[in-house]
Backbone as a printed PyTorch tensor [residue, N CA C, xyz], in Angstrom:
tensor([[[139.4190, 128.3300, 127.5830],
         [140.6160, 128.2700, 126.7650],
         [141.6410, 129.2430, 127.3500]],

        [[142.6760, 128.7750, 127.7040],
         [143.8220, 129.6770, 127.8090],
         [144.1920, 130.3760, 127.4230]],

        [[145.0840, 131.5750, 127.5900],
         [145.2900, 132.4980, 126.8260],
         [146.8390, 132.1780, 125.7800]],

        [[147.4620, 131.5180, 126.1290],
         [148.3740, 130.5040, 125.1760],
         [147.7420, 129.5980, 124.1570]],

        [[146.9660, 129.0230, 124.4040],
         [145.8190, 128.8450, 123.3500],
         [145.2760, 129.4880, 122.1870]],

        [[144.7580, 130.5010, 122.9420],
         [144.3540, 131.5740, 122.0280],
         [145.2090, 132.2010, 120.6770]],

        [[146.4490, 132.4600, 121.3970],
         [147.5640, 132.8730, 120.7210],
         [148.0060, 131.6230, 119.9340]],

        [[148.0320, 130.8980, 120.0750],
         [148.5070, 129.2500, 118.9440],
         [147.5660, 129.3400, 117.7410]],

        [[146.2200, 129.4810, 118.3550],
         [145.3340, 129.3300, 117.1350],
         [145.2490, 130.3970, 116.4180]],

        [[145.4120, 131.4230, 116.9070],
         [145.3970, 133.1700, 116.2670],
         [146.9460, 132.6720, 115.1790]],

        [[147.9700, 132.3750, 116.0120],
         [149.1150, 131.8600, 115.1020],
         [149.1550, 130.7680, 113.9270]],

        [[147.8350, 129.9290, 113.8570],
         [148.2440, 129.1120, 112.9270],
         [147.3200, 129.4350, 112.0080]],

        [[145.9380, 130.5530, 112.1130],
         [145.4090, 131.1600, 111.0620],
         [146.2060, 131.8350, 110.1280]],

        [[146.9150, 132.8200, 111.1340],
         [147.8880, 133.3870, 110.0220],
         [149.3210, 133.1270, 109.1780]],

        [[149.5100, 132.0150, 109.5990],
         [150.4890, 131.2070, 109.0920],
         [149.2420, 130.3580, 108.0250]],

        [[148.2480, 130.1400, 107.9640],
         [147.5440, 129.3490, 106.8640],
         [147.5150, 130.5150, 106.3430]],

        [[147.1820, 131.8470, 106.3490],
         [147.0200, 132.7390, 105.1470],
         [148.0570, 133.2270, 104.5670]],

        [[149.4910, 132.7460, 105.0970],
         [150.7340, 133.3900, 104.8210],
         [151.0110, 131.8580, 103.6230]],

        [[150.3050, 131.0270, 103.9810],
         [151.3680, 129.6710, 102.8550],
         [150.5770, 129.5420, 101.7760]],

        [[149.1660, 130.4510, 102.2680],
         [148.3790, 130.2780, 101.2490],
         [148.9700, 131.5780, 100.3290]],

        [[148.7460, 132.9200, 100.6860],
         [149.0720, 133.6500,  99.4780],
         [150.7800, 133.3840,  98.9480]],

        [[151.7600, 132.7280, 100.1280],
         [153.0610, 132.0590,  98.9390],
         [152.7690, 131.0250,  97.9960]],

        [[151.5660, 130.2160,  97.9370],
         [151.6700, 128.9180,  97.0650],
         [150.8780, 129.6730,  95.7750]],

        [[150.5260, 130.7100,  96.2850],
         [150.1980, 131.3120,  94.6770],
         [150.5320, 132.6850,  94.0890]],

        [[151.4740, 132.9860,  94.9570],
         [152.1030, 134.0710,  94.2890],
         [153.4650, 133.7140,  93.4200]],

        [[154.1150, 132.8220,  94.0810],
         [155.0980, 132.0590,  93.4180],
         [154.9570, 131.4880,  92.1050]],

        [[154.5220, 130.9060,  91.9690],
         [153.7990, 130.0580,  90.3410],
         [153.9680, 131.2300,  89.7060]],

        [[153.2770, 132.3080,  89.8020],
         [152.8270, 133.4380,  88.9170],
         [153.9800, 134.0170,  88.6800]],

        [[154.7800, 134.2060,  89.3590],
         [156.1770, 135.1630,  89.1390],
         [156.8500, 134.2730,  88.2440]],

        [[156.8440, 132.9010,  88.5060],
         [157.3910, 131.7910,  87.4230],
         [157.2800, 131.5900,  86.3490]],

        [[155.6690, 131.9100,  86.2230],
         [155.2800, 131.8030,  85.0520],
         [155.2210, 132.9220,  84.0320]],

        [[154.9830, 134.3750,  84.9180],
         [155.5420, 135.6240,  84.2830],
         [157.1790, 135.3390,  83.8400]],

        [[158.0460, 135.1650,  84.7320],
         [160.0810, 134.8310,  83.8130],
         [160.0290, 134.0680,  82.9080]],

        [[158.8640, 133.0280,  82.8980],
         [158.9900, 131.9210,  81.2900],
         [158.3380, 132.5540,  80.1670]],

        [[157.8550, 133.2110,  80.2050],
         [157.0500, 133.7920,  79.5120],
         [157.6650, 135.2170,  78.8420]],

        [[157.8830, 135.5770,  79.6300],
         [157.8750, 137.2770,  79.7020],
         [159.8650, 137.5710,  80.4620]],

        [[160.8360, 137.0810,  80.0170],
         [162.4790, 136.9070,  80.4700],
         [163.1150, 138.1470,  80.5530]],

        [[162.3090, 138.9920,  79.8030],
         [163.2640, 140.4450,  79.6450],
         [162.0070, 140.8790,  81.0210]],

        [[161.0360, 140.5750,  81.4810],
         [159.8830, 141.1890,  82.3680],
         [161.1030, 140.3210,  83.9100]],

        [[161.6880, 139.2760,  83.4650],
         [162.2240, 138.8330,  85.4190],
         [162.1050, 139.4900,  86.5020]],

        [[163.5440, 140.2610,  85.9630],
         [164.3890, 141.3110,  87.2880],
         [162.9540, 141.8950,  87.8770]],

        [[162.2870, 142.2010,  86.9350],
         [160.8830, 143.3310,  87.8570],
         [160.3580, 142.9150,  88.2310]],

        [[159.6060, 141.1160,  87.6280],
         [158.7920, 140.6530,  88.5710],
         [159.0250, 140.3510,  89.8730]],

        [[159.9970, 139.5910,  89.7490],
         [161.2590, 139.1680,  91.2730],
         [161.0010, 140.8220,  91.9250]],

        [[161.3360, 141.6210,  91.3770],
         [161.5530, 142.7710,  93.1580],
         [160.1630, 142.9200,  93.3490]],

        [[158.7460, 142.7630,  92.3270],
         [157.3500, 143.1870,  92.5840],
         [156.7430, 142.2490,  93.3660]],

        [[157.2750, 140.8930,  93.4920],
         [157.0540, 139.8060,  94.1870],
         [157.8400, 139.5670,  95.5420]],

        [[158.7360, 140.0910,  95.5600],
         [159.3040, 140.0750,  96.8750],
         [158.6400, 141.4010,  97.7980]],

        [[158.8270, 142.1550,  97.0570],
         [157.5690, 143.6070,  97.8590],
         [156.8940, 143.2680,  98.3740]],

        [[155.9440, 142.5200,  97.2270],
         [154.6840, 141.9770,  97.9340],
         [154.9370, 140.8610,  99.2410]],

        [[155.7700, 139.9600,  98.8170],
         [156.1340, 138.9030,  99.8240],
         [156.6420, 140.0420, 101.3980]],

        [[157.2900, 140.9100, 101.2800],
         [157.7620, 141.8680, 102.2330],
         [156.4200, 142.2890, 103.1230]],

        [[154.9220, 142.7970, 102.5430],
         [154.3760, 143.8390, 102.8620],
         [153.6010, 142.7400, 103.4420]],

        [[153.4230, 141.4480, 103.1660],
         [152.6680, 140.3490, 103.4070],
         [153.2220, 139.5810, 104.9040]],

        [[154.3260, 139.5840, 105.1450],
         [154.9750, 139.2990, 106.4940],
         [155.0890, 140.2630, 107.3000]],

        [[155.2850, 142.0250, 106.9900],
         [155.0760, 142.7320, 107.9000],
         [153.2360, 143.0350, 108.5090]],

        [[152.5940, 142.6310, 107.4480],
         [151.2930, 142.5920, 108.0420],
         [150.9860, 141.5480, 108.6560]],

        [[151.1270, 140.2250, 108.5410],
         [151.0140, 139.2520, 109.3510],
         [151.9470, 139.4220, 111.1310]],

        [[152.9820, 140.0990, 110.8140],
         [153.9040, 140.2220, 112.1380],
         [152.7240, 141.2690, 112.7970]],

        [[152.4260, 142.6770, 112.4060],
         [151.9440, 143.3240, 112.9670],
         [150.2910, 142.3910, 113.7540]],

        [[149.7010, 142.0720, 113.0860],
         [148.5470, 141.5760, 112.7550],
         [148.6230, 140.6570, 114.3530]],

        [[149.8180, 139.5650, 114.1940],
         [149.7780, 138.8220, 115.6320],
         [150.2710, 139.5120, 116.3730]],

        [[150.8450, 140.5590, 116.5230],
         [151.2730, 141.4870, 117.4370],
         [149.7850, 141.8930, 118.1940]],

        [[148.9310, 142.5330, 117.2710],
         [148.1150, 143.2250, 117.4700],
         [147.2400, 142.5930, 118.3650]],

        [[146.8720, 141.1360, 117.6730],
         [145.9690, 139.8810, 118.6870],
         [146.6110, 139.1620, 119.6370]],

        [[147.8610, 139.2220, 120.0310],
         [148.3970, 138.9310, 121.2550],
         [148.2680, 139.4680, 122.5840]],

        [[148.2080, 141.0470, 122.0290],
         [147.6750, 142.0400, 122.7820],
         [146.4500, 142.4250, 123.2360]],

        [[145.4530, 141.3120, 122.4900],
         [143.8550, 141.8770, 122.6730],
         [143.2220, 142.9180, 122.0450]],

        [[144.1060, 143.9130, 121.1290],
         [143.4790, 144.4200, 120.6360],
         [143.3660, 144.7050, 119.2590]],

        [[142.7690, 143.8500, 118.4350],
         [142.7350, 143.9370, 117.4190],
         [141.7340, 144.7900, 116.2390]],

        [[140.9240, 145.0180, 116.9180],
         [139.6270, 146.1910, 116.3230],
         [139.9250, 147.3170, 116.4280]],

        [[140.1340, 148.4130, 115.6670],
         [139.5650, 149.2150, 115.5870],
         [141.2250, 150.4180, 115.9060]],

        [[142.1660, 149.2820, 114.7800],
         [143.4780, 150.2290, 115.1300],
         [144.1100, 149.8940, 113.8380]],

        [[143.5130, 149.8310, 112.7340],
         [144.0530, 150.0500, 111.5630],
         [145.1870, 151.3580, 111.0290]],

        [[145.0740, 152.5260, 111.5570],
         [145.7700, 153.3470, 111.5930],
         [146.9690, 153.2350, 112.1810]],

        [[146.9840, 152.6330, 113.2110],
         [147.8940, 152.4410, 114.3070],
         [148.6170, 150.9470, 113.4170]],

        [[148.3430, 150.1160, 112.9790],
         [148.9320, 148.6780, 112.1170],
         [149.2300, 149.3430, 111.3060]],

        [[148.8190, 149.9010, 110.7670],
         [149.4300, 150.4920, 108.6650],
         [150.8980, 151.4910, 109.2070]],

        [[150.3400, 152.1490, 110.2500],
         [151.8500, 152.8480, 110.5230],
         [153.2060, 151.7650, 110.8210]],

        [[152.8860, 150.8910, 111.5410],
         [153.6100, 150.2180, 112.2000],
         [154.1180, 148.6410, 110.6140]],

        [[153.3940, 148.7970, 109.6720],
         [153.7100, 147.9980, 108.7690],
         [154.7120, 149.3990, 107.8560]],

        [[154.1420, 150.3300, 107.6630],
         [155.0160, 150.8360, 106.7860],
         [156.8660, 151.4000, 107.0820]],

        [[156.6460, 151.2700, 109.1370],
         [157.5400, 151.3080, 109.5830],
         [158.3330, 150.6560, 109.4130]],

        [[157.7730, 149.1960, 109.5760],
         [158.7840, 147.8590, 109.1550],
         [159.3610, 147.3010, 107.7900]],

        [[158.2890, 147.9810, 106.9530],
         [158.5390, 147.6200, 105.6110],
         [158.7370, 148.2940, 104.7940]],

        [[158.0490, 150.1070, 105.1810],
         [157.7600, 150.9220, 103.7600],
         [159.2580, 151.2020, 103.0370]],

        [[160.0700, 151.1510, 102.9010],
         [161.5210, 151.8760, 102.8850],
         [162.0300, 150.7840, 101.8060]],

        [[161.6980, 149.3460, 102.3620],
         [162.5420, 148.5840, 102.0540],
         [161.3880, 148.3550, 100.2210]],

        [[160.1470, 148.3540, 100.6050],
         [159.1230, 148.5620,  99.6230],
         [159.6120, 149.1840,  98.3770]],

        [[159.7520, 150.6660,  98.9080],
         [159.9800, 151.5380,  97.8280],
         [161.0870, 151.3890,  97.4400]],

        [[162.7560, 150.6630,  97.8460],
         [163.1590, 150.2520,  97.4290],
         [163.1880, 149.2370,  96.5710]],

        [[162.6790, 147.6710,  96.5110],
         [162.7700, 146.6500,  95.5110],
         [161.6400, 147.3690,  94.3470]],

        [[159.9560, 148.4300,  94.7070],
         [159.9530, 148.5980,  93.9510],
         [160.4670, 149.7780,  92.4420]],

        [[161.7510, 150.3430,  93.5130],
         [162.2910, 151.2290,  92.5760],
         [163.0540, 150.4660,  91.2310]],

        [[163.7880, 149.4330,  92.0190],
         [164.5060, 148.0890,  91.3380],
         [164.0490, 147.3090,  90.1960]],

        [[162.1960, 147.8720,  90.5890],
         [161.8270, 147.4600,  89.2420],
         [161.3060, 148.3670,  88.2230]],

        [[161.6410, 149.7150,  88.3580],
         [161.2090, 150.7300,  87.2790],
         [159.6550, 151.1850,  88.1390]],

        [[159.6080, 151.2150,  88.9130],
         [157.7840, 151.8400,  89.5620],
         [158.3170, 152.8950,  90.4700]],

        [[158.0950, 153.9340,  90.3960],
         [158.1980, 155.3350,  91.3460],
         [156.8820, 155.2190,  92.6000]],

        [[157.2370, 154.6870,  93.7830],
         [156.0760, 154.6490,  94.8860],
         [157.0130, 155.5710,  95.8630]],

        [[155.6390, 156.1920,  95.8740],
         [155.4970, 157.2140,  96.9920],
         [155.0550, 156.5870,  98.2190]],

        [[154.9930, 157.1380,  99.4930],
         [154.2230, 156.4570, 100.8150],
         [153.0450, 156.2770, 100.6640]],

        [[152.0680, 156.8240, 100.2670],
         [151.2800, 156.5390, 100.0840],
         [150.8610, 155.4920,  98.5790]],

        [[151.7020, 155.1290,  97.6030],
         [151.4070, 154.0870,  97.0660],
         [151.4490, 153.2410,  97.8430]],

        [[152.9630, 153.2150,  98.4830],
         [152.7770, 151.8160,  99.3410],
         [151.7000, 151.2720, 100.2390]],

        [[151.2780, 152.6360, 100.8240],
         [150.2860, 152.3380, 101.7960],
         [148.5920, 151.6460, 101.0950]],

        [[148.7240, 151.9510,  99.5770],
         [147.2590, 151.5900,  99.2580],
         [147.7840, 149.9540,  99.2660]],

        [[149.1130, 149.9920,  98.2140],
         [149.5250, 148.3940,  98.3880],
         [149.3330, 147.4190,  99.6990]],

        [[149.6620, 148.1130, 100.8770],
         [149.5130, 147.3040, 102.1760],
         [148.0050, 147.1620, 102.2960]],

        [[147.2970, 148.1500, 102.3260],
         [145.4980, 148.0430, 102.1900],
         [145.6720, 146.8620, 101.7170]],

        [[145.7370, 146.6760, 100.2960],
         [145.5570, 145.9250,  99.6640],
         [145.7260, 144.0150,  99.6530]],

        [[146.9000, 144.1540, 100.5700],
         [147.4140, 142.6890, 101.1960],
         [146.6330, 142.7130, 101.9190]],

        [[146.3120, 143.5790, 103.1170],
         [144.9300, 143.4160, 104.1040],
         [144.2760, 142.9620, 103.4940]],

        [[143.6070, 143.0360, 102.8180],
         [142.2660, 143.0650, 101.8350],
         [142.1920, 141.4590, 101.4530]],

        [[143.1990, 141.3730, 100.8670],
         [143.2580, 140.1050, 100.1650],
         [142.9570, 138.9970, 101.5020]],

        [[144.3100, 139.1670, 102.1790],
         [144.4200, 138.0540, 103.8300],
         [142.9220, 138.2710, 104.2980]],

        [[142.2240, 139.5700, 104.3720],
         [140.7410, 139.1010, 104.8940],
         [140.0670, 138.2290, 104.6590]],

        [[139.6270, 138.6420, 103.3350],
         [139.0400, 137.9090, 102.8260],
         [139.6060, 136.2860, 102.8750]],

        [[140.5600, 135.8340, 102.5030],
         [140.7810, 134.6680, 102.4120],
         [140.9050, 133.6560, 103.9880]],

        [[140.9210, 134.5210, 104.5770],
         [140.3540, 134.1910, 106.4280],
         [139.1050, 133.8780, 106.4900]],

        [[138.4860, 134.9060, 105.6470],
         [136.9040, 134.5230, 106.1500],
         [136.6710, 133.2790, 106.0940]],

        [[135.8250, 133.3260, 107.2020],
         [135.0920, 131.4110, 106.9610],
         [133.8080, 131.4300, 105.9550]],

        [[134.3280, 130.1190, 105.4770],
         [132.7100, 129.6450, 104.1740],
         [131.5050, 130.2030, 104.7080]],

        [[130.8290, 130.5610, 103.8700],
         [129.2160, 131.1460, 104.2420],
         [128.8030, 129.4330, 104.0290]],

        [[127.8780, 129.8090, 105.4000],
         [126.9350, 128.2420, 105.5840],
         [125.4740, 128.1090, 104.6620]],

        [[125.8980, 127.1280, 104.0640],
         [124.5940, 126.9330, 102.9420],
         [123.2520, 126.3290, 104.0980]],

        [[122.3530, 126.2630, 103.1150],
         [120.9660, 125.9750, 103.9570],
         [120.4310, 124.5820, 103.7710]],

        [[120.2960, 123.9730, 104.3670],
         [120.0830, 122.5160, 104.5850],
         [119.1260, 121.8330, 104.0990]]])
């Protein structure tokens, strides 16, 4: 396999985990403004945060596997996500009444990691 290859398919994993956590983060913010109208304005900036911290980890993320090295530089990605994003973070979530510090944000970015892992993982194979 080529190494253009490689990079296509590394690219269309994370574009499946990027449409996957928008097709359900969206609904929810929707359904929080119908519900909850005086809650909007906050959900909208807590949802765009998230939508924010979720594309700078995916950017970093194919950055990281384009390069070959993707193990064992989590320190080195979380800097480079909070670079791209943390600022703008603690802004929308000031917008919504939440006081984050760098390090909130940073558990928040964990936390999108966390989620995109998992939802990467492949099915555990049942037994025949």
């Amino acid at each position: 396999m080529s190494f253009l290859a490689v990079l296509e398919e590394v690219g269309k994993d994370f574009e499946k985990g990027l449409v996957w956590a928008v097709e359900y983060a969206v609904p929810v913010e929707k359904l929080v403004a119908l519900l909850f109208p005086q809650a909007a304005p906050a959900v909208i900036a807590v949802a765009d945060a998230t939508t924010l911290i979720q594309g700078a980890v995916l950017l970093v993320e194919q950055k990281y596997a384009a390069s070959g090295a993707q193990h064992g530089t989590g320190a080195q990605k979380l800097a480079e996500v909070m670079t791209l994003a943390g600022s703008a973070v603690v802004s929308l979530l000031q917008q919504a009444g939440i006081l984050a510090t760098s390090g909130y944000v940073e558990s928040l970015v964990s936390a999108v990691v966390g989620v995109l892992n998992v939802q990467a993982m492949p099915a555990a194979k049942t037994a025949a």
